[in-house]
Backbone as a chain_set.jsonl record, in Angstrom:
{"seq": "XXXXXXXXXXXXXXXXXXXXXXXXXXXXXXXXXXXXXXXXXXXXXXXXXXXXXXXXXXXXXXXXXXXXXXXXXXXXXXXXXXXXXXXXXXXXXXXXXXXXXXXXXXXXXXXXXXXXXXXXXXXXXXXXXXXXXXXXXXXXXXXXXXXXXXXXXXXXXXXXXXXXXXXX", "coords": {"N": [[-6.546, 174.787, -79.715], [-7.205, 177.495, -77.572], [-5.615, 179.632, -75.845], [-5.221, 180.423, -72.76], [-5.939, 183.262, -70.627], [-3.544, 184.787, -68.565], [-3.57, 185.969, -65.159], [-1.302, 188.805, -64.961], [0.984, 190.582, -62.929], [2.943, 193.55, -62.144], [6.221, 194.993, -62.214], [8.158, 196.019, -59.412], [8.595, 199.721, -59.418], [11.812, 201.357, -60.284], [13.732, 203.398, -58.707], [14.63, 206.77, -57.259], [16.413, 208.942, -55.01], [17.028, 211.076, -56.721], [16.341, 210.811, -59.352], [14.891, 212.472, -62.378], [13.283, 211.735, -64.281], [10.915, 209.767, -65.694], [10.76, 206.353, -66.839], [7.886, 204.867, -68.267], [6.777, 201.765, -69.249], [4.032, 199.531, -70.875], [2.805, 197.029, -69.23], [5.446, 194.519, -68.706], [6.447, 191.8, -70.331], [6.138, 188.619, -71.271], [8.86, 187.057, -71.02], [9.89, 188.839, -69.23], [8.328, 189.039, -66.771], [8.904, 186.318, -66.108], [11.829, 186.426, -65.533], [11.716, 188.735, -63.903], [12.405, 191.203, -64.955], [12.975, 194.235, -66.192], [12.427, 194.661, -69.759], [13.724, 192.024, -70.282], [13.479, 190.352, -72.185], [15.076, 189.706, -75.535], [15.152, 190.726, -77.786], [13.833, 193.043, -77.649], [14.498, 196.433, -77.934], [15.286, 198.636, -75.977], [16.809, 198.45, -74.007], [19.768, 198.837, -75.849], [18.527, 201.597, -76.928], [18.805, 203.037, -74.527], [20.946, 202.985, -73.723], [22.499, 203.966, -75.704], [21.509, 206.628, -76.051], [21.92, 207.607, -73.241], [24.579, 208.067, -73.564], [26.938, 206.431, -73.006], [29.268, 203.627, -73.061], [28.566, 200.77, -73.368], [25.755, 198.267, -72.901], [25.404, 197.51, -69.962], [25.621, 194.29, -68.828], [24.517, 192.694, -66.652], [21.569, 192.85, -64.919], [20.964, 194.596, -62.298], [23.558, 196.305, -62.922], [22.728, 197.758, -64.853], [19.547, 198.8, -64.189], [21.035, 200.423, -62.155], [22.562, 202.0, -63.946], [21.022, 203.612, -65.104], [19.563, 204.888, -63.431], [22.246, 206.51, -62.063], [21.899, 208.498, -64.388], [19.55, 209.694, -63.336], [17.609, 208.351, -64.266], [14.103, 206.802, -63.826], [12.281, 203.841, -63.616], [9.438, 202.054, -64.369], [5.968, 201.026, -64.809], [3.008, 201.83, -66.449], [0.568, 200.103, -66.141], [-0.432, 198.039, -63.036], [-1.434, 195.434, -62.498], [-3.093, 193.197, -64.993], [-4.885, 191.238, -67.234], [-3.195, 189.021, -69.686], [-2.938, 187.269, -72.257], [-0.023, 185.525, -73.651], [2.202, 188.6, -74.646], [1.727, 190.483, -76.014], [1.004, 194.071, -76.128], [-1.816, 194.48, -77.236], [-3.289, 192.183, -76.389], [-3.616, 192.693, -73.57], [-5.936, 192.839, -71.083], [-8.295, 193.929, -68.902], [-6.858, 195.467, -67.192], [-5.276, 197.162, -64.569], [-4.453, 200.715, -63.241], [-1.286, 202.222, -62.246], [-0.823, 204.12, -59.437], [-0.447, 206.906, -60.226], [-0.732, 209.694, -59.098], [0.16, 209.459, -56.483], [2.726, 208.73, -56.509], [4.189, 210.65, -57.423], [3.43, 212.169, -55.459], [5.56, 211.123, -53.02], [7.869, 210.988, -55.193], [8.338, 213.796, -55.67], [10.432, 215.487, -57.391], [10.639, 214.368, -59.887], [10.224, 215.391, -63.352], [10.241, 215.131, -65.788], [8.138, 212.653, -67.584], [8.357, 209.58, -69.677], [6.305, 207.701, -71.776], [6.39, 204.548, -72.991], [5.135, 203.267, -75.842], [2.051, 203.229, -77.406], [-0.406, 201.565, -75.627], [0.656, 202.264, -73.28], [0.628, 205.011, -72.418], [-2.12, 205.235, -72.84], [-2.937, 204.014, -71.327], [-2.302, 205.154, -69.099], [-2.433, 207.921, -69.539], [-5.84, 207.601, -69.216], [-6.145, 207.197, -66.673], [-5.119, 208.861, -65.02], [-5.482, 211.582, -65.66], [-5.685, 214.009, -64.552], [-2.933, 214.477, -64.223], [-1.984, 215.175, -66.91], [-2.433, 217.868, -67.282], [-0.692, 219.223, -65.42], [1.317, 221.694, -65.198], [4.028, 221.751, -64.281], [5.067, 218.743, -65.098], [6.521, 217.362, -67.856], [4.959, 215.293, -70.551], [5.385, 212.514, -72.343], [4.644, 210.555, -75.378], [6.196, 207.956, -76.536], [7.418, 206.412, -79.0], [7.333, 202.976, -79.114], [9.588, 200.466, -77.937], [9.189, 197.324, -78.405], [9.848, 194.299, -79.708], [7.463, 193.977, -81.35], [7.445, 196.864, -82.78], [8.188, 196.749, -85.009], [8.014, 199.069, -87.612], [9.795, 201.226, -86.687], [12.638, 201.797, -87.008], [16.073, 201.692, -85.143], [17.202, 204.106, -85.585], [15.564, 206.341, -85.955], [14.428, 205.686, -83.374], [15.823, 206.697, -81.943], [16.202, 209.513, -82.657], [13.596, 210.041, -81.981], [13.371, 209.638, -79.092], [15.389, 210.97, -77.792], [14.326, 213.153, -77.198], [13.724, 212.785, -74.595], [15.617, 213.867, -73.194], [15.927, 216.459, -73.472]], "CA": [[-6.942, 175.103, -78.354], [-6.986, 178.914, -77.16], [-4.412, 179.975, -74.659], [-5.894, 181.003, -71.475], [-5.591, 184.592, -70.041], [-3.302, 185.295, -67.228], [-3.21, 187.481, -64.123], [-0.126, 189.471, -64.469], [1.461, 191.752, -61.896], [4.373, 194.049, -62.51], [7.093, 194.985, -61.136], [8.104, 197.053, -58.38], [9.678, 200.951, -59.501], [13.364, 201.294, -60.065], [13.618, 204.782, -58.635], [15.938, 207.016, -56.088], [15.556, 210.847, -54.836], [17.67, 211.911, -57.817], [15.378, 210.573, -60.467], [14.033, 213.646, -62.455], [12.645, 211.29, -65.118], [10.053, 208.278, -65.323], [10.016, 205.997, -68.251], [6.988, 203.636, -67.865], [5.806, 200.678, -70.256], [2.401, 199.331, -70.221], [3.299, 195.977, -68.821], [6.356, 193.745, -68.754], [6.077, 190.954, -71.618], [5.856, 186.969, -70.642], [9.947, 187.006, -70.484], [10.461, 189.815, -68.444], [7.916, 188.815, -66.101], [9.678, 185.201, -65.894], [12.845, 187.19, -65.066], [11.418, 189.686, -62.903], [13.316, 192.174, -65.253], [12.364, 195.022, -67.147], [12.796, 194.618, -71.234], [14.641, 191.368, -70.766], [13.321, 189.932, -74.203], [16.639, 189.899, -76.19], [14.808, 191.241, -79.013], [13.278, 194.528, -77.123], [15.406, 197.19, -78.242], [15.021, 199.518, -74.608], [18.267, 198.52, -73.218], [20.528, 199.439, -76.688], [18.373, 202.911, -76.987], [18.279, 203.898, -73.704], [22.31, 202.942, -73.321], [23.108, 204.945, -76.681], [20.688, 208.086, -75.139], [23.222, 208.294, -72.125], [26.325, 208.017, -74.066], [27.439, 205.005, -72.396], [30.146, 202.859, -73.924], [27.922, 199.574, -73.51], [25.201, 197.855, -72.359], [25.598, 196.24, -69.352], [25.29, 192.804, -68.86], [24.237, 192.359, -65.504], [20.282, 193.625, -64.701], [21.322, 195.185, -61.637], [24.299, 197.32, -63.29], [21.531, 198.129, -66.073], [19.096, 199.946, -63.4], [22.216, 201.425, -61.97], [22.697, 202.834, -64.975], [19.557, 205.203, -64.951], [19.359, 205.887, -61.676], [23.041, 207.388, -62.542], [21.25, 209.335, -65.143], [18.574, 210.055, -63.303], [16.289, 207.994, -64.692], [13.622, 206.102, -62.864], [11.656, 203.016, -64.672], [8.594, 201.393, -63.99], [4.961, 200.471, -66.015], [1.509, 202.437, -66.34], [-0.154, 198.997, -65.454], [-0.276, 197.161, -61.883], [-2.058, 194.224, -62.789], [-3.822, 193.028, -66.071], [-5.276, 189.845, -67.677], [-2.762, 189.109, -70.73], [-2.361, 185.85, -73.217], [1.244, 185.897, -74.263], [3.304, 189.331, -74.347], [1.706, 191.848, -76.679], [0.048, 195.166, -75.422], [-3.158, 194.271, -77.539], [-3.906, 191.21, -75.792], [-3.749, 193.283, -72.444], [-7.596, 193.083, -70.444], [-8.738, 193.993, -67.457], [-5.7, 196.544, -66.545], [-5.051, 198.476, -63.566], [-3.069, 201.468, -63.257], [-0.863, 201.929, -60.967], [-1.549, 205.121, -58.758], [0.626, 208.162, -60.145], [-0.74, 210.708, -58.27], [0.61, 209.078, -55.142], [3.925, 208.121, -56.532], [4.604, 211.428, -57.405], [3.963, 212.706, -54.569], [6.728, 210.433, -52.928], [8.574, 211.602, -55.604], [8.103, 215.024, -56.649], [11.905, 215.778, -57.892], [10.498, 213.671, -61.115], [9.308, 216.078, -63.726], [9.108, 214.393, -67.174], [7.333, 211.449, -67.925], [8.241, 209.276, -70.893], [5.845, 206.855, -72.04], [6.956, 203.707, -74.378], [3.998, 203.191, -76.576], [0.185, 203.858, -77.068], [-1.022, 201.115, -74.73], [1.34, 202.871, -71.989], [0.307, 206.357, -72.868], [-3.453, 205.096, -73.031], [-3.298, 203.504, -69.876], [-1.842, 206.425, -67.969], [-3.994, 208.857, -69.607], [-7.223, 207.387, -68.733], [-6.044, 206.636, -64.903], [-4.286, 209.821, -64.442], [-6.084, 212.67, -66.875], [-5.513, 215.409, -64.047], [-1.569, 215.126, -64.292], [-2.088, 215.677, -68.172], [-2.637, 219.48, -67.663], [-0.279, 220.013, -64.816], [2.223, 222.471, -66.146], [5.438, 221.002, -64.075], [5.186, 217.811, -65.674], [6.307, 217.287, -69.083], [4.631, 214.141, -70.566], [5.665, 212.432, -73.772], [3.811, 209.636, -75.639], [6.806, 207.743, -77.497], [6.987, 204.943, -79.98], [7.606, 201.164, -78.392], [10.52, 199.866, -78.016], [9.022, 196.417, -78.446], [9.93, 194.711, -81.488], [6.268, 194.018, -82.436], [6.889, 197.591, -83.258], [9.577, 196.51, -86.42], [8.361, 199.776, -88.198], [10.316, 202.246, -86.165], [14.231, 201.472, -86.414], [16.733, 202.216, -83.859], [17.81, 205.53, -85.685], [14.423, 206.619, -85.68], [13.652, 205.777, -81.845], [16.616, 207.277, -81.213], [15.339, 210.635, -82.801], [12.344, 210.708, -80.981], [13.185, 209.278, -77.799], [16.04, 211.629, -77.379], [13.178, 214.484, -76.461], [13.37, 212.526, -72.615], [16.746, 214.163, -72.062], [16.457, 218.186, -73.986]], "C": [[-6.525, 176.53, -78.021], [-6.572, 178.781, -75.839], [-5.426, 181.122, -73.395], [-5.342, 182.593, -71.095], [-4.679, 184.531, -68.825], [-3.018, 186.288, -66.696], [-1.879, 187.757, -64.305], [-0.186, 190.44, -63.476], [2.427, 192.313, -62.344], [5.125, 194.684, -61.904], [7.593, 196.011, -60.558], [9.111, 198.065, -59.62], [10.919, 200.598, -59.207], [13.513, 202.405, -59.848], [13.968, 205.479, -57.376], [15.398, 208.275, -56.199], [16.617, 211.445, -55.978], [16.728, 211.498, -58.99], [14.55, 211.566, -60.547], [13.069, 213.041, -63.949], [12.212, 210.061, -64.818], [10.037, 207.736, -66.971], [8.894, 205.164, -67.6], [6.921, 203.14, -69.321], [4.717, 200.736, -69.249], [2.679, 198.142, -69.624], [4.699, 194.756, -69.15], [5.73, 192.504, -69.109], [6.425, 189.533, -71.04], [8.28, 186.72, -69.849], [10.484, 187.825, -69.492], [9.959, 189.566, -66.82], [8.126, 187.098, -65.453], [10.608, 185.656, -65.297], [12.756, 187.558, -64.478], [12.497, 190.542, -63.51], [12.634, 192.925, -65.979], [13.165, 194.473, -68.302], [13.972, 193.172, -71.204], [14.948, 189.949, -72.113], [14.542, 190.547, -74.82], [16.321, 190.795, -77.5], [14.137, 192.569, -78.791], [14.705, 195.391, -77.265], [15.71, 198.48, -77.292], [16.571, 199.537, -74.309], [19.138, 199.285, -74.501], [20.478, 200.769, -76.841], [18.926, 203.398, -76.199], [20.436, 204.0, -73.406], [23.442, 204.124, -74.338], [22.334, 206.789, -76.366], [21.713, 208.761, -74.303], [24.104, 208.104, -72.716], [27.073, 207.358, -73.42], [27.873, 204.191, -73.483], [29.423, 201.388, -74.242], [26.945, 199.243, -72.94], [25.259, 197.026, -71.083], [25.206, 195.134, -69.043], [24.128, 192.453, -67.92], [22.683, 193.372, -65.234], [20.504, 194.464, -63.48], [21.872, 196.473, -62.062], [23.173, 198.278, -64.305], [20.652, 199.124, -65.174], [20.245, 200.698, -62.741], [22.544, 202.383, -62.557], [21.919, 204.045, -65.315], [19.607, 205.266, -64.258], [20.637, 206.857, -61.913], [23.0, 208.678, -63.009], [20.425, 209.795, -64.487], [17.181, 210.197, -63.426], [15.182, 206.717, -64.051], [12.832, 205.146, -63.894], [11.043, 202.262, -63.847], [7.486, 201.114, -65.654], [3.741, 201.41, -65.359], [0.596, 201.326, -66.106], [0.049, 198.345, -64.283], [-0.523, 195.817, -62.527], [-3.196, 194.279, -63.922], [-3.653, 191.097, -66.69], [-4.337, 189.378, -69.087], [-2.926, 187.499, -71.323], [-1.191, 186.324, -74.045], [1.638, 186.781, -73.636], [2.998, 190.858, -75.429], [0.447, 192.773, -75.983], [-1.234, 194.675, -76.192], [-4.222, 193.149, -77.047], [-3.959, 191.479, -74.343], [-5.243, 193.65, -71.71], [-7.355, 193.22, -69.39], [-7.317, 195.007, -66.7], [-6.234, 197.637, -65.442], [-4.357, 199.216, -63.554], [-2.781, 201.698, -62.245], [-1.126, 203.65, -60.836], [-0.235, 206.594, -58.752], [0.648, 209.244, -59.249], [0.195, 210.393, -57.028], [2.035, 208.749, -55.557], [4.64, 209.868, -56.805], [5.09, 212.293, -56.378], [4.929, 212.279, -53.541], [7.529, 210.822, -53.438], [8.505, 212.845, -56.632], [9.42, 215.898, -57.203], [11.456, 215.223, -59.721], [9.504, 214.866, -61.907], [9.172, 215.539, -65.371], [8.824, 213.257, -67.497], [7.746, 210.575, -69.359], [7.559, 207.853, -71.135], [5.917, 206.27, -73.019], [6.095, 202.826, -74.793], [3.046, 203.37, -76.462], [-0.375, 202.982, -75.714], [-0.325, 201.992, -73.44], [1.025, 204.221, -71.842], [-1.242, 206.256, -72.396], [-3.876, 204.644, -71.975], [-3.199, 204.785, -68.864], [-2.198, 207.28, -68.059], [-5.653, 208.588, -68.852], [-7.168, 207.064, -67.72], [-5.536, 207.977, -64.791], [-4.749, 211.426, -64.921], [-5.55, 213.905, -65.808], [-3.802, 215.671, -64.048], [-1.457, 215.621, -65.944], [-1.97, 216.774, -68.512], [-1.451, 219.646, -66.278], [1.003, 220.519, -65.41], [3.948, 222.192, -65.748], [5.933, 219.569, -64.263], [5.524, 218.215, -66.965], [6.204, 215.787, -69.256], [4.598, 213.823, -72.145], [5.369, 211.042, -74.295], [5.43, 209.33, -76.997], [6.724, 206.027, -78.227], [7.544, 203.132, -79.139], [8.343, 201.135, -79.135], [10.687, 198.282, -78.387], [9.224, 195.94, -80.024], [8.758, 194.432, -82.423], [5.973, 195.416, -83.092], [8.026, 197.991, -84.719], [9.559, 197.793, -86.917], [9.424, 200.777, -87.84], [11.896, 201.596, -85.954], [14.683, 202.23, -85.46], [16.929, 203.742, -84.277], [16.601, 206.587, -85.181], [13.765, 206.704, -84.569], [14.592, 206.279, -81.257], [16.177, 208.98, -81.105], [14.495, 210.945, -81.885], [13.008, 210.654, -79.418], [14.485, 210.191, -77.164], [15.105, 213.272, -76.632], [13.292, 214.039, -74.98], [14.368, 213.503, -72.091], [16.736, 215.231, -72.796], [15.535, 218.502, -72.891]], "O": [[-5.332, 176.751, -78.231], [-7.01, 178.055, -74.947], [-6.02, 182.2, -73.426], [-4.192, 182.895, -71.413], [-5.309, 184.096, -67.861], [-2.463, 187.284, -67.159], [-1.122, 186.93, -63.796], [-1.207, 191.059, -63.177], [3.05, 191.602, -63.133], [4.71, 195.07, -60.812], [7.509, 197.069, -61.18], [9.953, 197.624, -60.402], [11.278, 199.849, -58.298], [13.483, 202.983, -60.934], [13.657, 204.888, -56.342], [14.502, 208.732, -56.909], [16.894, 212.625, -55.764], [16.451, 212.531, -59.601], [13.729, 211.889, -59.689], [12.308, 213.786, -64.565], [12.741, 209.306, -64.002], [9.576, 208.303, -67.961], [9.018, 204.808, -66.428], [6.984, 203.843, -70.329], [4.412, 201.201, -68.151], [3.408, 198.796, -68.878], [4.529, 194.166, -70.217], [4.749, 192.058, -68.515], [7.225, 189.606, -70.106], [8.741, 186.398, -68.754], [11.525, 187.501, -68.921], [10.686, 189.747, -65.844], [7.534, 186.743, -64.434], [10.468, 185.372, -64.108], [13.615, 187.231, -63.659], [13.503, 190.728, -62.825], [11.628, 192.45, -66.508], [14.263, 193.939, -68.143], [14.947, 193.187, -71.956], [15.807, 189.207, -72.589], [14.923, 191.701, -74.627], [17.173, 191.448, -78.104], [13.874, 193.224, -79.8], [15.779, 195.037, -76.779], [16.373, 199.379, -77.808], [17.33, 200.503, -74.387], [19.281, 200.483, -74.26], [21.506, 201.441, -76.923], [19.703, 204.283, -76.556], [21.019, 204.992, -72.966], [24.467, 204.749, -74.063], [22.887, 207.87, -76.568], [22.228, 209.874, -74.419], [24.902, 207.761, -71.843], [28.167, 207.891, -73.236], [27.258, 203.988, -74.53], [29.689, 200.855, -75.319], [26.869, 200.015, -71.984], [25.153, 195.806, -71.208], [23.976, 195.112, -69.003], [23.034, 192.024, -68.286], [22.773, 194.592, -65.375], [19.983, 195.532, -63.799], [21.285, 197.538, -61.87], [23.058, 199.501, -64.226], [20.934, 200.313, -65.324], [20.184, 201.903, -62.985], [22.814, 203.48, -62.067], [22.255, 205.161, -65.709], [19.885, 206.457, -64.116], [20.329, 208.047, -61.991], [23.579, 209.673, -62.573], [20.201, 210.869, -65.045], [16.26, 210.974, -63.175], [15.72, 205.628, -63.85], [12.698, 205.599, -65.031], [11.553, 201.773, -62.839], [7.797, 201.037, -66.843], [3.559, 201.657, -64.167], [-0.488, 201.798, -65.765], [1.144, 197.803, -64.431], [0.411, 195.23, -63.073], [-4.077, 195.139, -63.904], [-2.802, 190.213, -66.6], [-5.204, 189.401, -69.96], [-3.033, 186.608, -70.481], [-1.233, 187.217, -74.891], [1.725, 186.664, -72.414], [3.692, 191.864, -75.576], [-0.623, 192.4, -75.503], [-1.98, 194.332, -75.274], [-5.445, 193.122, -77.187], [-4.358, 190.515, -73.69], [-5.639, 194.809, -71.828], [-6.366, 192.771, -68.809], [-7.116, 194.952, -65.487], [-7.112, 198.499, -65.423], [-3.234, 198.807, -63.849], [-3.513, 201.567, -61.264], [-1.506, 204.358, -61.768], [0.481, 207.068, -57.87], [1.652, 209.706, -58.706], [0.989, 211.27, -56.688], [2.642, 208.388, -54.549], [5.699, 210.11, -56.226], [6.157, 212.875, -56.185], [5.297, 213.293, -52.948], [8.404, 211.247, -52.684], [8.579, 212.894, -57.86], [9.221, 217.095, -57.41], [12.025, 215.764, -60.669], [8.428, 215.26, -61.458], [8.122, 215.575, -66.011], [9.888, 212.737, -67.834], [7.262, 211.16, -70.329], [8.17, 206.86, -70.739], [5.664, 206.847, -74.076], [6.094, 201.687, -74.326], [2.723, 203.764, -75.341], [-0.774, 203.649, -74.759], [-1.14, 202.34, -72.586], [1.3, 204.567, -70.693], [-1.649, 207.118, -71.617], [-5.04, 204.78, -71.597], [-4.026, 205.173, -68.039], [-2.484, 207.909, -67.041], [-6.326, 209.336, -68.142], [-8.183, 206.456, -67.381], [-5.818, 208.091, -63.598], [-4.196, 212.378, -64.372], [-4.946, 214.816, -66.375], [-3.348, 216.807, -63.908], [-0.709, 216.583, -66.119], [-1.56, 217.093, -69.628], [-1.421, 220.873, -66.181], [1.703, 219.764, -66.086], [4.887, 222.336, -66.531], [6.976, 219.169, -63.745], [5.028, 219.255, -67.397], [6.881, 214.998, -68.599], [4.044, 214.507, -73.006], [5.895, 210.178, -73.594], [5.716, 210.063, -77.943], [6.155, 204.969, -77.958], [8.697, 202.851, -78.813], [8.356, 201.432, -80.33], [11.795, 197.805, -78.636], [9.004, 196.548, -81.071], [8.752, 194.516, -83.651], [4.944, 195.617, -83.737], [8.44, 199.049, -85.193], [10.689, 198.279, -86.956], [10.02, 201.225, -88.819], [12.257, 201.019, -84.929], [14.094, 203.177, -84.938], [16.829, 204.598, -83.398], [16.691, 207.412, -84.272], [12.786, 207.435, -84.419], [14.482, 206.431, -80.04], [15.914, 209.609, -80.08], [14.558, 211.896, -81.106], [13.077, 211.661, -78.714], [14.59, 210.107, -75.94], [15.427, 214.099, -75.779], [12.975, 214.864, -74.123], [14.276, 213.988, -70.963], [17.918, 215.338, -73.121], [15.327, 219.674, -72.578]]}, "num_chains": 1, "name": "protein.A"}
């Protein structure tokens, strides 16, 4: 029997007037969206990077302290999708997507100047909804590898590499 599509929604911005960075995903995955948490699949490797990035002694436990934690930094976190049709939890089974409306969030918060996007569907979404921030020259916008672990090839050392470009 084939698993039905559902409407997802996602979840509100974590984001303060000090936030000079945005990560987005493309949508929050069947557990996260149970949770109402970003990355809280035990097996998404977001929280370990992003905690070894800031040079932070640990992860914290608590989802609260966890956005605390970037905003600290400076870092703001949301998704390049509003609402989309998914089965399951992987970006390829993602239809019918909306993006959510950057232009307008920016301008709300225009202190935010680089962008880091965590994988192609999130990149691909926010390109093709957003194409005119693509060229503006006080953005920097960076297409990086998923953190998800359907993306096994890329170890932690390796997403550490790249994904350290959010904070030079």
């Amino acid at each position: 029997m084939k698993e039905e599509n559902t409407r997802c929604t996602g979840l509100p911005p974590s984001v303060d007037n000090c936030s000079r960075i945005l990560i987005l995903g493309s949508m929050p995955g069947a557990a996260s969206l149970a949770a109402q948490e970003y990355y809280a699949h035990p097996a998404n490797r977001f929280w370990p990077l992003i905690t070894k990035l800031l040079k932070e002694n640990e992860t914290p436990v608590d989802y609260d302290a966890r956005l605390k934690m970037l905003l600290r930094h400076h870092v703001a976190l949301w998704d390049a999708i509003d609402t989309c049709d998914r089965t399951g939890s992987l970006d390829s089974d993602i239809r019918n997507a909306k993006a959510n409306d950057f232009t307008t969030f920016l301008r709300h918060w225009p202190q935010i100047r680089t962008i880091g996007l965590n994988g192609g569907k999130a990149y691909a979404t926010f390109a093709k909804a957003n194409r005119s921030l693509l060229d503006r020259a006080d953005l920097r916008i960076l297409k990086l590898p998923s953190t998800s672990p359907a993306n096994a090839r890329w170890r932690m050392n390796d997403l550490l590499s790249t994904w350290s470009a959010l904070f030079a």
